[in-house]
C-alpha positions in Angstrom: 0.0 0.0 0.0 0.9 3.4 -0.7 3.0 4.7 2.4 1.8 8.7 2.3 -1.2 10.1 0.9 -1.1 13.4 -0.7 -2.3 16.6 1.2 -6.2 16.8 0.4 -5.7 19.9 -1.7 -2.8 18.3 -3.7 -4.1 15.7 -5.8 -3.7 17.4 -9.2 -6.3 15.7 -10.6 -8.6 12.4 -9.6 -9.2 10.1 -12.4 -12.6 8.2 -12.1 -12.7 5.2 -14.2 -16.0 3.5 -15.1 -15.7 0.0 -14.3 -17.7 -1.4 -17.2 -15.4 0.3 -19.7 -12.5 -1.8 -20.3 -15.2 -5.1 -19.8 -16.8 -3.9 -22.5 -13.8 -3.5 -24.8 -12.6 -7.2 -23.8 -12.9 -10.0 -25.9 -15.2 -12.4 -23.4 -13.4 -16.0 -22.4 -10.5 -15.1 -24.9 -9.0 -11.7 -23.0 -6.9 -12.6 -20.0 -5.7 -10.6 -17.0 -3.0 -9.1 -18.4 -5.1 -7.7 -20.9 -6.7 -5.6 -18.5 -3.8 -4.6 -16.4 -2.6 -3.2 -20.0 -5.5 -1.0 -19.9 -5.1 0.6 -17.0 -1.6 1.0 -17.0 -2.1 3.5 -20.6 -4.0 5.5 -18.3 -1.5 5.1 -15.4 0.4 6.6 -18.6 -1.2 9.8 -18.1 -0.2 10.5 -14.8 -3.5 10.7 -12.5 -2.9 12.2 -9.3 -6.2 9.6 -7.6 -7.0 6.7 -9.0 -11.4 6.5 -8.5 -12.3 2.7 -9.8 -16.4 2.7 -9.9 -16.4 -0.8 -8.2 -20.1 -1.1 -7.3 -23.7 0.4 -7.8 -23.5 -0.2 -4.6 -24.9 -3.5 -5.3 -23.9 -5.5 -7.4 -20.1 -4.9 -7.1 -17.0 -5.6 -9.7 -15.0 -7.6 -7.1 -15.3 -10.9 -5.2 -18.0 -10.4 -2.2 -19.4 -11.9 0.5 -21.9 -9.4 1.1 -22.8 -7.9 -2.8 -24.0 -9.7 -6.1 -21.2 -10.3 -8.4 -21.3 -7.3 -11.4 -22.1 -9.7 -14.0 -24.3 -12.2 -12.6 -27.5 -10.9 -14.2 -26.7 -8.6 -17.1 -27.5 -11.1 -19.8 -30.9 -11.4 -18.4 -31.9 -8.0 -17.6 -30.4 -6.4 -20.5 -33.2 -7.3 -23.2 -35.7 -6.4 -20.2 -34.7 -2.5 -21.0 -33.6 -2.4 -24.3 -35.6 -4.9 -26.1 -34.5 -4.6 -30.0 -30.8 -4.7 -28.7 -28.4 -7.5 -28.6 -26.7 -8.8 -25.8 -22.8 -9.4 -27.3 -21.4 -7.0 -24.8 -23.1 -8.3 -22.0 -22.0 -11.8 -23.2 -18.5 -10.4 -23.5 -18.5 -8.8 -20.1 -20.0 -12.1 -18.1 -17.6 -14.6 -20.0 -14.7 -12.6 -19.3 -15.9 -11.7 -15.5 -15.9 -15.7 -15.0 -12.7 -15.9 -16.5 -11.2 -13.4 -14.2 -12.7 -15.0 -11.5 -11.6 -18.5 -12.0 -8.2 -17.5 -12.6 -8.3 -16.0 -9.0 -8.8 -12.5 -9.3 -10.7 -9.5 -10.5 -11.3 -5.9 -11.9 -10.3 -4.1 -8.3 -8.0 -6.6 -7.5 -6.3 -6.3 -10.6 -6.7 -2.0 -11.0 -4.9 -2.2 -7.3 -1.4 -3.9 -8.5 -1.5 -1.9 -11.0 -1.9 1.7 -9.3 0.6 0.0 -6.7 3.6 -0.7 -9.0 2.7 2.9 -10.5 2.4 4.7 -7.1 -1.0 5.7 -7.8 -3.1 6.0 -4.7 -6.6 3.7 -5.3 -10.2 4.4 -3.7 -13.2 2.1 -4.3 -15.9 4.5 -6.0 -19.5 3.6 -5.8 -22.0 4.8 -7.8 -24.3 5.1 -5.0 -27.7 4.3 -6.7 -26.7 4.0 -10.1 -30.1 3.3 -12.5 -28.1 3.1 -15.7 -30.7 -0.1 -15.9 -33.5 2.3 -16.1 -36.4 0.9 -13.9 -34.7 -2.5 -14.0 -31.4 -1.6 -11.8 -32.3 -3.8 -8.7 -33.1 -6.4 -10.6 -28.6 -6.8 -11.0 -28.5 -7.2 -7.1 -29.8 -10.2 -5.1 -30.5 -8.1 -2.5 -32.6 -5.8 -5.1 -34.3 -9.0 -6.7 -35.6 -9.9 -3.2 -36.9 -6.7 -2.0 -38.3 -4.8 -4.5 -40.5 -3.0 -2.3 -37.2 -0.8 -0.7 -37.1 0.7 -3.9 -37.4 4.8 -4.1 -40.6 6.0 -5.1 -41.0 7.8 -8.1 -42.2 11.5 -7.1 -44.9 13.5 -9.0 -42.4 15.3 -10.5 -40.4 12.6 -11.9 -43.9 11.0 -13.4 -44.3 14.5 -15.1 -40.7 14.2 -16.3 -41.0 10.3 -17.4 -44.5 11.3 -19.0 -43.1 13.6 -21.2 -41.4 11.3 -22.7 -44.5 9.1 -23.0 -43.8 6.7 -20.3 -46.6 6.7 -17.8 -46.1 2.8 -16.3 -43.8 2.9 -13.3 -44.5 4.1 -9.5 -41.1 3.0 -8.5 -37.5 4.2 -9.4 -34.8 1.4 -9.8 -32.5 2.4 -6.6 -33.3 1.0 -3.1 -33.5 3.4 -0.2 -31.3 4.2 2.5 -33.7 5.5 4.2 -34.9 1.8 4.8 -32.6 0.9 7.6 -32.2 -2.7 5.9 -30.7 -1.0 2.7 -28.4 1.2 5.5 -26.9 -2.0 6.9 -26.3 -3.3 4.0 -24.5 -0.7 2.2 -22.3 -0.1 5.3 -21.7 -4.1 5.1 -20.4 -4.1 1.4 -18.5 -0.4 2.4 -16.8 -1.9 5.5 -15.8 -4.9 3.8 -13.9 -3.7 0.5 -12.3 -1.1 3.1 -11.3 -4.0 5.2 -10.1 -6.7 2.5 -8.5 -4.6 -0.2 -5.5 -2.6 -0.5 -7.5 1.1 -0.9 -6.8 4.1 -0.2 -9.9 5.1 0.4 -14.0 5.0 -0.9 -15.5 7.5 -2.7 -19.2 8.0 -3.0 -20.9 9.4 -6.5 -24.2 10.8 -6.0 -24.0 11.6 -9.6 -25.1 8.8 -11.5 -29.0 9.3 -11.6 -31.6 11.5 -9.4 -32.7 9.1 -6.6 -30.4 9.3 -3.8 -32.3 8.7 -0.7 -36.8 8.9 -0.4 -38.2 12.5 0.5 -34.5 13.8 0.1 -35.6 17.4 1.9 -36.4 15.3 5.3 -34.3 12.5 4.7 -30.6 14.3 4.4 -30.0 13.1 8.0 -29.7 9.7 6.9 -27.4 10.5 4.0 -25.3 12.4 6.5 -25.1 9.4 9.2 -24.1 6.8 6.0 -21.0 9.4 5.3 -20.1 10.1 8.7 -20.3 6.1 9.8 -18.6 5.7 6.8 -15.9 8.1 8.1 -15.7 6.4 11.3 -15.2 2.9 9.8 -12.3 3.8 7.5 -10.6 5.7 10.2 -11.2 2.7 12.3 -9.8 0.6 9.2 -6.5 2.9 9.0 -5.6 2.4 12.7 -6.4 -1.7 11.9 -4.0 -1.6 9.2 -1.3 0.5 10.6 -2.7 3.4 8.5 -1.5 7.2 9.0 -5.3 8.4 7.2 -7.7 6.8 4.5 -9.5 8.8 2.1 -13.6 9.8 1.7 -14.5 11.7 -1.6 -18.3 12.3 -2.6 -19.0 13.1 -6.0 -22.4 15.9 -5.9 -24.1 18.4 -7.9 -23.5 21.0 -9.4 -24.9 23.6 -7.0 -25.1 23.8 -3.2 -29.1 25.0 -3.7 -31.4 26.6 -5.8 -33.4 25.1 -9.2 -31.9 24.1 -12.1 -31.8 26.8 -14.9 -30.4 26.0 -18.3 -28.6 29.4 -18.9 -26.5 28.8 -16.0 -25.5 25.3 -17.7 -25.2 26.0 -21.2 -24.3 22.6 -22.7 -25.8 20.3 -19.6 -28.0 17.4 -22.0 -30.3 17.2 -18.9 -32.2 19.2 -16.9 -33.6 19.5 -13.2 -35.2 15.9 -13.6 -31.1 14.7 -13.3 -29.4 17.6 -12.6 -30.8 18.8 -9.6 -29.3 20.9 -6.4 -27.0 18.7 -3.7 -30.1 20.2 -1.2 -32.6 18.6 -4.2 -30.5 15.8 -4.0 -30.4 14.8 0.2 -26.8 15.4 0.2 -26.1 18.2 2.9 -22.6 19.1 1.7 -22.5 22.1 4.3 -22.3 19.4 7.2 -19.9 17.0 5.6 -17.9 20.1 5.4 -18.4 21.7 8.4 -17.2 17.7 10.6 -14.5 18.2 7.9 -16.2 14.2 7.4 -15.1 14.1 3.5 -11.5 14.9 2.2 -12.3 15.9 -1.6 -15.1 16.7 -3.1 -16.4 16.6 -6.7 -18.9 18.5 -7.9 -20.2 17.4 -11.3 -23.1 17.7 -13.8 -25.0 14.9 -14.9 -23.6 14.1 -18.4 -22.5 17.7 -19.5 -21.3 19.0 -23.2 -18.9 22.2 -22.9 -19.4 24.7 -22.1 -21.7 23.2 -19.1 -19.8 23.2 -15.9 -20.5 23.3 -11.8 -20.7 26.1 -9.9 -17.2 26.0 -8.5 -16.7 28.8 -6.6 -19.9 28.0 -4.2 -18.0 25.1 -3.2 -14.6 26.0 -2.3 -16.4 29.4 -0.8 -18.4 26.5 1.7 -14.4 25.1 1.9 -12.8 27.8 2.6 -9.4 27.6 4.8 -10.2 23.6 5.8 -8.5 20.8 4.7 -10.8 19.5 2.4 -10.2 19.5 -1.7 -12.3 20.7 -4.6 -12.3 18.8 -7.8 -14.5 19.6 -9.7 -15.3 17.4 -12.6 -14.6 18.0 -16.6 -16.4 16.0 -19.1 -14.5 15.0 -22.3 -17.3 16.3 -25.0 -17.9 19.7 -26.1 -21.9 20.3 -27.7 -20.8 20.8 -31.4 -18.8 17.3 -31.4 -22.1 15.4 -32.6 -23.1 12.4 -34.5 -24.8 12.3 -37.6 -24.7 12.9 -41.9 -21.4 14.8 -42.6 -19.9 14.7 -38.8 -16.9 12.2 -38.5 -14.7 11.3 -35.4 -11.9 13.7 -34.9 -8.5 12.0 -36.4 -5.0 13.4 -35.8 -4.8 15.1 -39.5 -7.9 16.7 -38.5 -5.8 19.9 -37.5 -8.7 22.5 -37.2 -11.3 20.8 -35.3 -8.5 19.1 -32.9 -7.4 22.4 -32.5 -10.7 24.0 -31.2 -11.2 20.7 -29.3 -7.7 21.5 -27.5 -8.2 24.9 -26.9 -11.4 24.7 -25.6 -10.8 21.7 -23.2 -8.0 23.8 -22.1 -10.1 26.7 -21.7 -12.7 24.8 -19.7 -9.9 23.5 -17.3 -8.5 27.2 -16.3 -12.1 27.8 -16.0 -12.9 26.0 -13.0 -9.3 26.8 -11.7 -10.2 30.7 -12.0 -13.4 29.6 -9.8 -11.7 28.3 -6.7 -10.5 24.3 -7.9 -7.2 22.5 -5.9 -7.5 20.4 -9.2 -9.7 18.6 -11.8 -11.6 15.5 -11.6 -12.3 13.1 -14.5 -15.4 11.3 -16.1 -16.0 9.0 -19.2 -12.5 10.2 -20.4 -12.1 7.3 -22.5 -8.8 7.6 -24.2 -7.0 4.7 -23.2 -9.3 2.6 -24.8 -8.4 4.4 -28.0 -4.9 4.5 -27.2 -4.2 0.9 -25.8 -6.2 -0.9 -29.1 -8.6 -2.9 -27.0 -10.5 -5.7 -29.0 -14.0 -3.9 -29.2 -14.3 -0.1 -29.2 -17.2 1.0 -28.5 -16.9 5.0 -27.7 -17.4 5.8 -31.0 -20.8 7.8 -30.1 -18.6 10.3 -28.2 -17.0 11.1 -31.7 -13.5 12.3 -30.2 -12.0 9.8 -32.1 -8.0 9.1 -32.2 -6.9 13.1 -32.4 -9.2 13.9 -29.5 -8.4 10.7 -27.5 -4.6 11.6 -27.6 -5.4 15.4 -26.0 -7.3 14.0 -23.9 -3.9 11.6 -22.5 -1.5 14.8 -22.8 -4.1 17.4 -21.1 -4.6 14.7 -18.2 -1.0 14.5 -17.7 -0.5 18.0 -17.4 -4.3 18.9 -15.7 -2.9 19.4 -12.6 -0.3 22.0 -13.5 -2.3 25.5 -14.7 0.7 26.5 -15.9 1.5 23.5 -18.0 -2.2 23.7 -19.4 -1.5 27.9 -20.4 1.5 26.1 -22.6 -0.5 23.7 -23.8 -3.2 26.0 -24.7 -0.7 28.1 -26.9 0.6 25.2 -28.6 0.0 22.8 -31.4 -2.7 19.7 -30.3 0.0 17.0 -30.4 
């Protein structure tokens, strides 16, 4: 394990890796171990400061558990249950190359961990705390989910509005379980205590970003939110003393605002609106305690989804901060809002000199932005690149359209993104 962490407001920049990516871009039963640990070492390439693997919705998890469903258990099944008219090759991919992991004797955490180890990266187990990427189908991936069905969040009357506008009028229930349900508590802080306990982490780090649904009645129900970060706090400093530990590390991943609605001028770019992209208050997530019991040591905050020139209200954030020891990364996407798909439009290559161009300057741009507003340093999501960059058997980012060119700015400007002055010279300078 890494001997010293960095000081909270040092990081440089904190790389958060979705775990399904490189699964994806595997070739099933015929990709090994190594192939993976290739993966992650092109991005160990580009010099990350933190190391955030998304591990775990919380449930199911990408690791071997006692207490959480394997990741790929049910994903053959319940894939055709949301999308229908698609096929299931990745999902096959991604469960024949999960077993294979598995009966070799490892898997995805295990093996991201050697790898940040040998690269001196420090590591922290990010959970996508109630991830509904499976739509209304999400707890059916979980055991746990499949045999209590009734924990899940209600949907409110302005999500049906929302959902209704988009002509689905069928569902009372969300796909995330409830914390407020102390059952779902003790569970979570089961799977939480346990990676903390059996892995070589640094730390955890909670995303509140992937979906609306954190917690039932969120304006009454913060409390609870609050006592599953602070217990959370207590266990891994707990943990650290166990394991001869100077500290371990707690990010949270939250909106893009303290308070306040959700206005579309003040977002330009954001693809969604208040029904994702809500408030951290909107959200049950009262970042104004965490920070005052100094319970969290970085904190990310983050639009759903974003195209340039969307970004969160930094400065609110590291105003809350102020002189404590606590970090603020807030969090770049990779896509700017005229990068789009369709008749004419083609990925950006490396000959493609003046869209690259704008593509670098702005994504430099974007990054002095949110240092202007009060950021220690950047944080990362969907940057894709090494799956460009490392050749992987199936690519399958080519709906983000950055193509080669943009996948190798995005590798230099992550090397440099925690250096403003390194991203000024980049800024002035050719893409490549």
């Amino acid at each position: 394990m890494k001997s010293e962490l960095p000081q909270n407001k040092k990081f440089g920049t904190i790389f958060n890796d979705d775990g399904s990516n490189i699964l994806v871009a595997m070739d099933g039963k015929n990709s090994t171990a190594e192939d993976y640990q290739r993966v992650v070492h092109t991005i160990m390439d580009a010099k990350p400061g933190v190391f955030a693997q998304d591990v775990g919705m919380p449930d199911p998890v990408k690791y071997r558990s006692e207490v959480a469903t394997i990741f790929h258990k049910y994903r053959v099944e319940v894939h055709p249950l949301v999308w229908p008219d698609s096929n299931v090759d990745a999902e096959t991919r991604v469960h024949d190359f999960m077993n294979t992991l598995l009966e070799s004797g490892t898997d995805p955490l295990t093996l991201t961990i050697e790898v940040c180890r040998e690269r001196d990266v420090p590591v922290v187990a990010s959970y996508r705390m109630n991830s509904e990427d499976w739509y209304f189908q999400s707890h059916m991936l979980s055991d746990f989910g499949r045999k209590h069905p009734q924990w899940r969040i209600p949907l409110t009357q302005q999500d049906k509005l929302a959902l209704a506008e988009h002509g689905i009028t069928e569902h009372e229930m969300s796909g995330a379980l409830d914390p407020a349900i102390p059952e779902v508590y003790e569970h979570r802080m089961k799977i939480f205590t346990e990676v903390a306990q059996k892995h070589d982490i640094d730390g955890i780090e909670f995303d509140f970003r992937r979906w609306a649904h954190m917690i039932s009645n969120p304006l009454e129900n913060h409390p609870i939110l609050t006592r599953l970060v602070r217990d959370t706090r207590r266990m891994l400093d707990e943990t650290a003393r166990a394991k001869g530990r100077e500290r371990m590390l707690l990010g949270v991943r939250v909106g893009p605002m303290l308070t306040g609605p959700f206005h579309q001028e003040d977002f330009p770019g954001a693809h969604y609106g208040n029904e994702v992209n809500r408030s951290c208050r909107d959200l049950g997530l009262d970042v104004s305690t965490w920070v005052e019991e100094e319970l969290v040591d970085y904190v990310c905050p983050s639009l759903f989804w974003p195209r340039w020139p969307g970004l969160p209200k930094t400065r609110e954030f590291g105003d809350l901060v102020g002189s404590r020891d606590i970090g603020i990364y807030p969090t770049l996407f990779p896509r700017p809002k005229w990068l789009k798909k369709g008749k004419g439009k083609e990925p950006l290559q490396q000959n493609d000199s003046d869209r690259l161009l704008r593509y670098k300057n702005e994504f430099c741009q974007h990054a002095l932005k949110l240092y202007e507003d009060g950021a220690d340093g950047i944080s990362t999501y969907n940057w894709y690149f090494h799956l460009q960059m490392a050749d992987v058997p199936n690519l399958w980012t080519e709906y983000y359209m950055y193509g080669p060119g943009g996948a190798a700015v995005q590798a230099h400007l992550l090397s440099i993104l925690g250096d403003q002055h390194a991203i000024r010279r980049y800024l002035n300078s050719p893409p490549l």
